[in-house]
C-alpha positions, 0 to 999 in steps of 0.5 A: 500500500502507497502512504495515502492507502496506509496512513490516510485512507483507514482513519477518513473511513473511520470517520466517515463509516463511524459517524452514530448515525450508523449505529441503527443500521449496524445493529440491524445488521449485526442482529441475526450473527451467531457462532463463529463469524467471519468479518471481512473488511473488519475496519476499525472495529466498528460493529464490535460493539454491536455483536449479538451474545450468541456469537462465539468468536470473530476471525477478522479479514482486514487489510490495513494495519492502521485500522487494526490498531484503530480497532484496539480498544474496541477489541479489547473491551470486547468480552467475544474472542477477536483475532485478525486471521485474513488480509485478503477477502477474496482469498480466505486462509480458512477451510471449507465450512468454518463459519456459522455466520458471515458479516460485510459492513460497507466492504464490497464495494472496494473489494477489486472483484466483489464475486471472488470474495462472495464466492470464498464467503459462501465457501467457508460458511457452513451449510445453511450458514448465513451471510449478513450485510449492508452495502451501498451500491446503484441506487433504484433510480434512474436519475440517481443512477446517472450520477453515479455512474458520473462520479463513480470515476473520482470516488473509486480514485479518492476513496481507496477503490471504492465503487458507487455504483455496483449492483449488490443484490444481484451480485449476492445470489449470483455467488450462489446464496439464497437471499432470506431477507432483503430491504433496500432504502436510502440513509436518511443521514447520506446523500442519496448518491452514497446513500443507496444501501441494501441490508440483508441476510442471506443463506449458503445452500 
């Protein structure tokens, strides 16, 4: 990683994702986890607070040193054990049917190919495992969409990689899950070029 992608990028994605204006949707989100979790694009430990009792360890997928160290108190006052197992999403270090659940925050949208990640995701989940999630993505509208597309170019140049514009749900079921749960809505809180998320939850068959 270049100093902007190091040093800069982990701590305006702390601030921006961390905002408690999110807190409401990471608790939805976080709500259904139980057993062992995966978490990839861990971050700064962000959803650490929100993880339900029935969890029984988290194995986090994180890139940037920075944001694991920005993760350490939140880590620590964590009662669930925490360990970061995996740099690369799209390339897990885990056997097949490790994990009971899995959990992506705001992470797919960066990931350089989004299917490989989902794919390796629905691997290592058990059968009938679950895959939680909250992205934003294309927006339902055709106006929004236009921007979209318009300034995907600066925010994938500015924001580490990041993607405005990538179909979410659609790109879930092609990696072979089944979709239980599903709502889409804009965060009151964001513009609505940003602000198209998509929440669900969805099985590994």
């Amino acid at each position: 990683m270049g100093i902007y992608e190091d040093r800069v990028l982990p701590r305006l994605v702390d601030l921006t994702c961390g905002s408690n204006r999110m807190n409401d949707t990471r608790e939805r989100t976080c709500a259904q986890l139980h057993g062992r979790v995966l978490e990839i694009g861990f971050g700064s430990g962000r959803n650490v607070p929100f993880y339900p009792a029935t969890v029984k360890s988290v194995s986090a997928v994180e890139p940037a040193d920075l944001g694991w160290r920005l993760a350490g108190e939140r880590i620590a006052a964590s009662t669930i054990p925490i360990e970061r197992a995996g740099l690369d999403g799209q390339s897990l270090p885990f056997a097949d049917n490790s994990f009971d659940s899995a959990l992506s925050t705001w992470t797919l949208c960066t990931i350089p190919d989004a299917g490989a990640a989902l794919a390796e995701v629905r691997r290592v989940l058990v059968p009938g495992g679950t895959f939680h999630f909250v992205e934003h993505g294309l927006a339902p509208d055709a106006g929004i969409r236009t921007w979209q597309h318009r300034l995907n170019p600066i925010q994938h140049a500015l924001a580490g990689g990041c993607n405005l514009d990538r179909e979410i749900r659609s790109s879930v079921e092609a990696a072979g899950f089944e979709l239980r749960e599903v709502d889409s809505f804009y965060h009151p809180a964001t513009p609505k070029v940003f602000g198209a998320l998509t929440l669900g939850v969805a099985v590994a068959p």
